[in-house]
C-alpha distance (Angstrom), angle and dihedral (degrees) to the residues before:
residue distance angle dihedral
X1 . . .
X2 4.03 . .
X3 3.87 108.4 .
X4 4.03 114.9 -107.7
X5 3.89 113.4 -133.4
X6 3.48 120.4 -151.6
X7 3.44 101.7 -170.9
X8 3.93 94.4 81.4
X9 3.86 129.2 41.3
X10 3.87 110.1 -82.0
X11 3.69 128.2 -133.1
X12 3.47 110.2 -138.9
X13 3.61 119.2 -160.8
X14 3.40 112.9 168.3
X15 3.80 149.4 -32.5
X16 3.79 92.7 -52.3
X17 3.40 96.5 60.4
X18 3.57 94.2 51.3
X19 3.53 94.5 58.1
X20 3.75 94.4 46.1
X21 3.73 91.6 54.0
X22 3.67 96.5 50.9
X23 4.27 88.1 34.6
X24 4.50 80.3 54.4
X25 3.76 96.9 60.5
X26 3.79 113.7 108.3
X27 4.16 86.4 -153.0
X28 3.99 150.0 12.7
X29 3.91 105.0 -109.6
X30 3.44 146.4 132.1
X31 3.74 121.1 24.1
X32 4.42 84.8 -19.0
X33 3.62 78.9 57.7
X34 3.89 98.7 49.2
X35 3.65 90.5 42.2
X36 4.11 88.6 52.3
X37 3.56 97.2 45.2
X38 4.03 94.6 44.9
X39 3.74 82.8 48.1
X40 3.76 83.2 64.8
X41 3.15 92.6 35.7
X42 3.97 89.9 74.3
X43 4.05 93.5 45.7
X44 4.45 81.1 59.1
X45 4.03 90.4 55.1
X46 3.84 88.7 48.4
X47 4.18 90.5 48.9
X48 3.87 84.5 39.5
X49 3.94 91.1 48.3
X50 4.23 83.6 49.1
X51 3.60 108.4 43.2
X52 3.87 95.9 40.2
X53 4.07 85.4 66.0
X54 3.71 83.9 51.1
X55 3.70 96.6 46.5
X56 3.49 89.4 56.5
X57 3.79 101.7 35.0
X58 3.98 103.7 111.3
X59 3.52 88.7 46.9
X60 3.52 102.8 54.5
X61 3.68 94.3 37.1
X62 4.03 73.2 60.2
X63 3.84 97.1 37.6
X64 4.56 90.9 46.8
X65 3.74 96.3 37.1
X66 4.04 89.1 -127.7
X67 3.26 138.1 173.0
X68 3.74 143.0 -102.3
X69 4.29 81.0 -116.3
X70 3.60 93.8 41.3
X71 3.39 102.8 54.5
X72 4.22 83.6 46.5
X73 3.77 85.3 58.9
X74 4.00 95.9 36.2
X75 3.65 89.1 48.9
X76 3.83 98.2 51.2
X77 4.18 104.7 24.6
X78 3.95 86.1 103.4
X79 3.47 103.2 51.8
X80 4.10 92.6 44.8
X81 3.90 81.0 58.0
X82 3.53 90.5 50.3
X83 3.51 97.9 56.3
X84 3.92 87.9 65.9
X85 4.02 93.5 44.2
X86 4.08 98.4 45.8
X87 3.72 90.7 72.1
X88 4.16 90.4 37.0
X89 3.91 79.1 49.6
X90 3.54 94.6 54.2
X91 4.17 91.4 39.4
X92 3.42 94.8 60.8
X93 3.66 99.3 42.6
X94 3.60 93.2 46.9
X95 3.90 90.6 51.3
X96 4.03 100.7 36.2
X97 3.61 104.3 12.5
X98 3.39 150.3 -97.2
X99 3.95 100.3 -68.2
X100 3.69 108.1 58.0
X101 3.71 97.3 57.1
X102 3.91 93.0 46.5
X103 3.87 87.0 57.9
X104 3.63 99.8 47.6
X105 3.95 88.5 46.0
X106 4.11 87.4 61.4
X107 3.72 90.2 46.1
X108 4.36 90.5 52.7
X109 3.56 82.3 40.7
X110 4.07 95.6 59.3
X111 3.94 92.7 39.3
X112 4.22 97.7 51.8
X113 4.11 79.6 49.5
X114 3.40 99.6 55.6
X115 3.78 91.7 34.6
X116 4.18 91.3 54.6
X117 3.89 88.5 38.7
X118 3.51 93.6 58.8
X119 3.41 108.3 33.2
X120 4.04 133.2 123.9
X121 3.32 101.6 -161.0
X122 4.04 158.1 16.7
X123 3.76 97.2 -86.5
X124 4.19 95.6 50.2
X125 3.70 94.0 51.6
X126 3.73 89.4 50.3
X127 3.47 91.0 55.1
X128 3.93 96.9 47.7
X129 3.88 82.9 50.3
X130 3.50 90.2 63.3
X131 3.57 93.8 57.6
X132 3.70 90.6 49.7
X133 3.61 85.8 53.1
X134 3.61 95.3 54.2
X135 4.05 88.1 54.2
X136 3.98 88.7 41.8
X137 3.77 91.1 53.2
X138 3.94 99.3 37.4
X139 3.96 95.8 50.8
X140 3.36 106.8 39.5
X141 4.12 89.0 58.8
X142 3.69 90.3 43.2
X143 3.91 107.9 37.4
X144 3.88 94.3 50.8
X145 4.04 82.4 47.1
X146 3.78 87.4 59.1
X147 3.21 102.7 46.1
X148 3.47 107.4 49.6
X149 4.17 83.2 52.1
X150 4.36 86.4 55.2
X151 3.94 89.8 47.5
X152 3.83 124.1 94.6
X153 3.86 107.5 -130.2
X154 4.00 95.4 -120.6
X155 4.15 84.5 56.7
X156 4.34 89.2 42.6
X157 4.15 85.9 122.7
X158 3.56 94.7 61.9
X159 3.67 93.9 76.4
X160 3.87 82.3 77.4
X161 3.89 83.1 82.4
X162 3.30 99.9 82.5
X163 4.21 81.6 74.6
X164 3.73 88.2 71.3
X165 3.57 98.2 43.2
X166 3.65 83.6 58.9
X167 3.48 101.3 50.6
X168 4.11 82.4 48.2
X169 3.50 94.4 61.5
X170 3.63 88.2 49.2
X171 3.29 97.3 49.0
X172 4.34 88.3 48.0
X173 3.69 84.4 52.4
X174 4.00 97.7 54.2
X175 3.95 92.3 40.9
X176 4.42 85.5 50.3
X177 3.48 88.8 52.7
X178 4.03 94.5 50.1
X179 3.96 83.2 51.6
X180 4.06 94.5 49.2
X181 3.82 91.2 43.4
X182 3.53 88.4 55.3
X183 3.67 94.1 55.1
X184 4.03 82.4 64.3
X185 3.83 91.4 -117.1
X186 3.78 86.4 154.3
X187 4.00 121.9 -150.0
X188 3.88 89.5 -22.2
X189 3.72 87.3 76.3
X190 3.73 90.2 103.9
X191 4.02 89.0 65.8
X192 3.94 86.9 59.8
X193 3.87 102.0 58.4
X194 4.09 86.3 41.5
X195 3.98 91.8 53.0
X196 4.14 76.8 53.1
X197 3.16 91.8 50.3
X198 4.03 89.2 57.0
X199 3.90 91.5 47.6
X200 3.83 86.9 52.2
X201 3.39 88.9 61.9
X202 4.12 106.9 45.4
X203 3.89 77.7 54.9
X204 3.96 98.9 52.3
X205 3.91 92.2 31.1
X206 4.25 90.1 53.4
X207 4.50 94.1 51.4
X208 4.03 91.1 35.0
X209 4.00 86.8 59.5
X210 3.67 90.3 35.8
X211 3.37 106.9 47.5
X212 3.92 106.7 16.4
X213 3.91 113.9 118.5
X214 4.33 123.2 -168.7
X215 3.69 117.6 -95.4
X216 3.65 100.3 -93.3
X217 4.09 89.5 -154.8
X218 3.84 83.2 50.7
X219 4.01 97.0 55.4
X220 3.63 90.3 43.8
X221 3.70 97.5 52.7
X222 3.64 89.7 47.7
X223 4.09 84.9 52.2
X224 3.95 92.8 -109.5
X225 4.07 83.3 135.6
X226 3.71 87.9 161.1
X227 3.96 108.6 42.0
X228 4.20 76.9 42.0
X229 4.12 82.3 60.2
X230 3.79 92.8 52.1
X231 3.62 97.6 48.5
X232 3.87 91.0 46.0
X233 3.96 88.0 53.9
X234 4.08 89.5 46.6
X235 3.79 90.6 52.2
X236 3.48 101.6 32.2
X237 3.93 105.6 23.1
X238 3.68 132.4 -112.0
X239 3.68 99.8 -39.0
X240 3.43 101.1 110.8
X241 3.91 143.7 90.2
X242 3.70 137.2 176.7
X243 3.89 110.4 -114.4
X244 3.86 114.4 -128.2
X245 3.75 122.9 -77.6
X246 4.08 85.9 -105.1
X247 3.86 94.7 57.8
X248 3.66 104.1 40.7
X249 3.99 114.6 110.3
X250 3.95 119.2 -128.5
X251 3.48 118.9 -119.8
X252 3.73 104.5 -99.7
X253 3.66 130.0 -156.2
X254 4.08 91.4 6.7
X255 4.05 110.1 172.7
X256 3.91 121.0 -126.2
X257 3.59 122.1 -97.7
X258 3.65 121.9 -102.1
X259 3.70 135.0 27.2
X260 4.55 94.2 -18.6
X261 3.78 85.1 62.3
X262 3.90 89.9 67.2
X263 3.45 104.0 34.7
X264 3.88 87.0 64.7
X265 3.62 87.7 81.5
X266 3.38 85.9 66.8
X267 3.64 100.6 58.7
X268 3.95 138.6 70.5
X269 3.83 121.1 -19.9
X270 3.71 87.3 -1.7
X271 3.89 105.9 61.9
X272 3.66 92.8 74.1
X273 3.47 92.0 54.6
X274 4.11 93.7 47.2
X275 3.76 79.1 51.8
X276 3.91 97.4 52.9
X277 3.78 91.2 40.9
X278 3.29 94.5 52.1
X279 3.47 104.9 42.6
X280 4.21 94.0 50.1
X281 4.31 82.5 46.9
X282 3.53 93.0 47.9
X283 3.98 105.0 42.0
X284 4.14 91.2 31.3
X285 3.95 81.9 53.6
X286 4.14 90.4 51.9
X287 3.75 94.1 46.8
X288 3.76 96.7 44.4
X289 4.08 101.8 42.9
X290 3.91 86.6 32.2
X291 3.89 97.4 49.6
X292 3.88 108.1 0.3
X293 3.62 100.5 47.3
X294 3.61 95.6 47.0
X295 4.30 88.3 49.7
X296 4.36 79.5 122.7
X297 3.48 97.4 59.9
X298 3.42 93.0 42.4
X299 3.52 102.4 47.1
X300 4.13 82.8 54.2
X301 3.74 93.8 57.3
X302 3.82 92.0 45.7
X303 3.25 104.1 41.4
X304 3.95 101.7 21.5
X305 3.42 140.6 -85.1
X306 4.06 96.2 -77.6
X307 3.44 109.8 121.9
X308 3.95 108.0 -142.1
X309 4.15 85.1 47.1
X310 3.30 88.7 50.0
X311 3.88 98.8 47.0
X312 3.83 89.3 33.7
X313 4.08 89.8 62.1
X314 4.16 88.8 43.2
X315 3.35 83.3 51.7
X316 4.00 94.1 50.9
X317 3.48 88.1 50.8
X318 3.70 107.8 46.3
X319 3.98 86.6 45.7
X320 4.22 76.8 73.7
X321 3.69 89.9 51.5
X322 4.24 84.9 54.1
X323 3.77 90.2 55.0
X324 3.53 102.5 39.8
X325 3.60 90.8 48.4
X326 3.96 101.9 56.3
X327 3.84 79.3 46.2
X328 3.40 99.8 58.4
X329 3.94 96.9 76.9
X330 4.67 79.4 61.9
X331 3.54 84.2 47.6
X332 3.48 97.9 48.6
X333 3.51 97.8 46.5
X334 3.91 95.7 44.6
X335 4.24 98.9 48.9
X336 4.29 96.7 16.7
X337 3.51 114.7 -122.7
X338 3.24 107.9 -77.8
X339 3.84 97.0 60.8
X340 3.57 98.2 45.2
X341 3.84 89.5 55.5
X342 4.20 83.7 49.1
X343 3.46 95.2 51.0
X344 3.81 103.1 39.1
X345 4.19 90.4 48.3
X346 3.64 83.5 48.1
X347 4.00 91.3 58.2
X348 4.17 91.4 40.9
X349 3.61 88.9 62.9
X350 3.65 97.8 46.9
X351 4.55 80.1 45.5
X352 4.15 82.6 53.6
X353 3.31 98.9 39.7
X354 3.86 98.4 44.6
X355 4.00 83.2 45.2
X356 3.57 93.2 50.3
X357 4.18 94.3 60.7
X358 3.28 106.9 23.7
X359 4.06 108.1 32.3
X360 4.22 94.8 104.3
X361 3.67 89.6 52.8
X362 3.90 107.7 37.2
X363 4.02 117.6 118.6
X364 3.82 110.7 -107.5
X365 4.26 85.4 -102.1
X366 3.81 90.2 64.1
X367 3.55 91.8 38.9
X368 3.63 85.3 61.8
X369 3.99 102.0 34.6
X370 4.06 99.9 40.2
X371 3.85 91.8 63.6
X372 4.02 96.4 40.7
X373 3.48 86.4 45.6
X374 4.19 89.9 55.5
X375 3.34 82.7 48.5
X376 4.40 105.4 48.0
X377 4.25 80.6 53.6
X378 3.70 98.9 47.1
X379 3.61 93.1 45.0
X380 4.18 97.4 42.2
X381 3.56 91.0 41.3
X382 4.06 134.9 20.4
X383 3.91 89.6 10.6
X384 3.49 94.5 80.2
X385 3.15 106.8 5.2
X386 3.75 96.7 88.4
X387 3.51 101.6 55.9
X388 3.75 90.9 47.1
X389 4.06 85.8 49.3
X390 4.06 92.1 62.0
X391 3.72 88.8 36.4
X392 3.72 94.9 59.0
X393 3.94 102.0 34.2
X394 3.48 110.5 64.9
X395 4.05 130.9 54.6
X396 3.95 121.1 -100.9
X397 4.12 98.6 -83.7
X398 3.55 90.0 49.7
X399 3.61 109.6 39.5
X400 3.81 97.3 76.6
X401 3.93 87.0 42.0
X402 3.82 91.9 53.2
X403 3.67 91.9 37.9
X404 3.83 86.5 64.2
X405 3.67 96.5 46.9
X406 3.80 97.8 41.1
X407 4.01 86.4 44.0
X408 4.15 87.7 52.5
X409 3.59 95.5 62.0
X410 3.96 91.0 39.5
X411 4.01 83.4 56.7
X412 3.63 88.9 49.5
X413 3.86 90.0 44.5
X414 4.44 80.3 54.1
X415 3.97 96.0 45.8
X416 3.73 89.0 48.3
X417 4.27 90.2 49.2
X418 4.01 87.2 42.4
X419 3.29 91.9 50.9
X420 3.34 109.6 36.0
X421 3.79 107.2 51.5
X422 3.09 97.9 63.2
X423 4.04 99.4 48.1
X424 3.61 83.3 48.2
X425 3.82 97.0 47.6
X426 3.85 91.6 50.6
X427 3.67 93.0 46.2
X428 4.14 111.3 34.4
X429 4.54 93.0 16.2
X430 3.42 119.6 -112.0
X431 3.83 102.9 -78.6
X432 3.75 90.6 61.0
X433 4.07 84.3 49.7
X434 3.70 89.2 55.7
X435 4.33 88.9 51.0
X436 3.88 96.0 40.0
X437 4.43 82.4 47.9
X438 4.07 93.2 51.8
X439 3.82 92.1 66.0
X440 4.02 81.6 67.4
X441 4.09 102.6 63.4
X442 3.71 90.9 26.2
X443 4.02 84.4 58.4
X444 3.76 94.9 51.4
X445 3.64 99.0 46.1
X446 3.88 88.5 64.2
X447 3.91 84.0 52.7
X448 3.31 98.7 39.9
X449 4.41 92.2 52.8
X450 3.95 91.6 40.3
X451 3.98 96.3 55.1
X452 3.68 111.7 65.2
X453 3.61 108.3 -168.7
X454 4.12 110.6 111.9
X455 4.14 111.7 162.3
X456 3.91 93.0 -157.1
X457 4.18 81.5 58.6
X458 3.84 102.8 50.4
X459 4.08 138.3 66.7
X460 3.87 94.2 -136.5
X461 3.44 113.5 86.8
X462 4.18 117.3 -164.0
X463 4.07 98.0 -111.1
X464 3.86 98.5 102.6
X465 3.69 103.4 -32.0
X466 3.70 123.5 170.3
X467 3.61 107.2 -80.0
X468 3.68 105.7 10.1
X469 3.81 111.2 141.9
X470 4.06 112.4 -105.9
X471 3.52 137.9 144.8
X472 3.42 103.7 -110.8
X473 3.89 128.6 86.9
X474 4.44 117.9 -76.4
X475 3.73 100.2 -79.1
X476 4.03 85.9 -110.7
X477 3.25 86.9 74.5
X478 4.13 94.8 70.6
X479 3.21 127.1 76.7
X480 3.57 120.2 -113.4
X481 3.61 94.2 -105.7
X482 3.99 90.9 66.8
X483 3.84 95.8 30.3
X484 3.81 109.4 152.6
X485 3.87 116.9 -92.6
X486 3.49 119.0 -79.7
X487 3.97 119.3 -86.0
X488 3.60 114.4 -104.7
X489 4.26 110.8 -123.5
X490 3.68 136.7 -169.7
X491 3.53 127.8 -101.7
């Protein structure tokens, strides 16, 4: 990869050069660094939307008179609508960029808050989590899209962050709700961290649409050579120029529009990493919204039904998920991807299973450490590590595309965790729950060691490499005047 100055101006010729100039920078900062970290900052509103519902589950189970079945379908409405909207996520950013979807996510966002916030009744909070389920689906697909685009390739592991600006925002939401209980608001406490939730994100929603720019690596692999110019010199400053019309490279190998475009990821070298992605999104997404998310409710039949306690051990807990999380990029770049996901679903299903027999009769220190253990692995392993797997293993006018579809079956992998723990709990006790839950992890460590495919581990990155599925002739067949850009490598 040829080093980019930017001390001079920089002729940029095509889609190659893009990447290389981004791929040359030693560090994420200035307005590349705003962009990344308001990126993330969208992927906090959705874990704030999420965990304030779980903050204040008990107490508006309490609050609503609901059911064992309603709170199943409460619980998990928004991430069935998200498995429909992660691939209409992806869609639209892979066909009119990475932007306009973000925004609209931040404005479904701020309507299912208000909506929950204010509602009466069962059927109006369903509705508001449908709009929070349109945001959940549509910015998770996009925002991981994004960032990998605004990331040198020597840096790639730090999109794991986003992990520990979840568990953040979780964490925020369970210290809120120890403020608003002390303000004696009763069992309407839960309508406190949601109206939070809804000034989260006005906030996000206001510096996204100020200070977003386009993916420059997206505008240059949909030949938009010159807007990609613009947004280089935004992000980067004025260093940039558009080469002249006889030295610009064509786009080569671009997919088809439409529904061809994501079945590629289906096909050759990249069906075994669809399968890899999607089975650490899908199982990660069981374990977490079938064990993490519900950390409240289990904390309150553990260690009673007091609600501080029971907060204050969440809270314990979750403070793992903070520190695993901002680890994860370490971890990531010291076993690759794919083995840290291996090795930390290996150690939840010893958590679950160890949970599952011995959970009446544990001292209080293993009460404490068992769960915040569960949660260190998750979060420094399979918790972000499947996101960051889709991100990183498909080429620019894919990734958004197989972000979405990858990101579907994680949501269904959340509805069925949401929805089935606490079925299961009421029917088998929560023990048993923790036994039937261990076959999950312990399933996608055997997946996760047979498939060897790990992006942080290899020198061929996805734009245009050899053997990649598109719809344009074998590369052979050019001649070398229009051969493809240059593959991007690690350092």
């Amino acid at each position: 990869m040829s080093a980019c100055s930017f001390s001079n101006p920089i002729k940029i010729r095509g889609v190659d050069d893009v990447i290389n100039c981004i791929d040359s920078r030693g560090k994420i900062n200035g307005r590349a660094g705003i962009i990344w970290w308001l990126a993330l900052g969208g992927l906090f509103l959705d874990a704030f939307s999420n965990s304030a519902l779980s903050a204040g589950l008990n107490p508006m189970t309490r609050n609503l008179n609901l059911s064992a079945t309603e709170v199943a379908l409460l619980t998990s409405f928004s991430s069935w609508v998200a498995i429909l909207f992660n691939p209409i996520g992806g869609w639209i950013a892979d066909r009119w960029g990475r932007v306009p979807p973000l925004i609209i996510a931040k404005i479904m966002a701020v309507i299912g808050a208000l909506l929950v916030m204010s509602s009466s009744s069962f059927s109006t909070i369903i509705i508001g989590r449908f709009f929070v389920g349109v945001s959940y689906g549509m910015d998770f697909a996009v925002a991981m899209a994004m960032l990998a685009e605004f990331t040198p390739v020597k840096l790639k592991s730090r999109l794991n962050t986003w992990q520990g600006v979840w568990y953040v925002a979780v964490c925020l939401n369970l210290a809120l709700a120890l403020m608003f209980y002390s303000w004696d608001v009763g069992d309407a406490i839960w309508r406190y961290s949601i109206a939070v939730t809804a000034l989260c994100g006005l906030i996000v929603l206001y510096f996204q649409f100020r200070y977003l720019v386009e993916s420059p690596v997206w505008l240059a692999r949909k030949s938009r050579l010159s807007e990609a110019v613009i947004a280089m010199n935004k992000i980067y400053g004025d260093n940039f120029i558009l080469a002249p019309k006889s030295e610009q490279k064509p786009v080569i190998g671009q997919a088809e529009k439409g529904a061809r475009n994501v079945l590629l990821i289906f096909r050759g070298v990249y069906l075994p990493r669809t399968i890899l992605a999607s089975t650490v999104q899908i199982c990660q997404s069981i374990q977490y919204f079938g064990v993490g998310w519900y950390l409240p409710v289990i904390s309150a039949a553990m260690f009673g039904k007091n609600f501080v306690y029971a907060t204050l051990c969440s809270l314990f807990f979750n403070v793992f998920g903070i520190v695993g999380g901002f680890l994860s990029p370490a971890i990531g770049r010291r076993l690759g991807l794919r083995r840290s996901s291996a090795i930390g679903f290996a150690v939840a299903f010893l958590v679950l299973l160890t949970l599952g027999l011995f959970s009446d009769s544990m001292p209080l220190w293993a009460s404490l450490l068992v769960p915040a253990l569960f949660i260190l692995c998750h979060s420094g392993g399979p918790g972000a590590n499947g996101k960051s797997l889709s991100s990183l293993s498909f080429r620019s006018e894919l990734r958004a595309g197989a972000n979405g579809v990858v990101g579907a079956l994680g949501a269904i992998g959340a509805a069925l965790g949401l929805f089935i723990f606490p079925v299961f709990r009421d029917l088998y006790g929560l023990q048993t729950t923790f036994l039937i839950m261990s076959a999950v992890p312990l399933f996608a460590s055997i997946v996760c060691f047979a498939i060897p495919w790990d992006p942080t581990r290899t020198t061929i990155q996805p734009d245009n490499e050899p053997g990649a599925p598109q719809f344009a002739p074998p590369q052979s067949s050019y001649p070398e005047s229009m051969a493809p850009e240059s593959n991007r490598s690690t350092k």
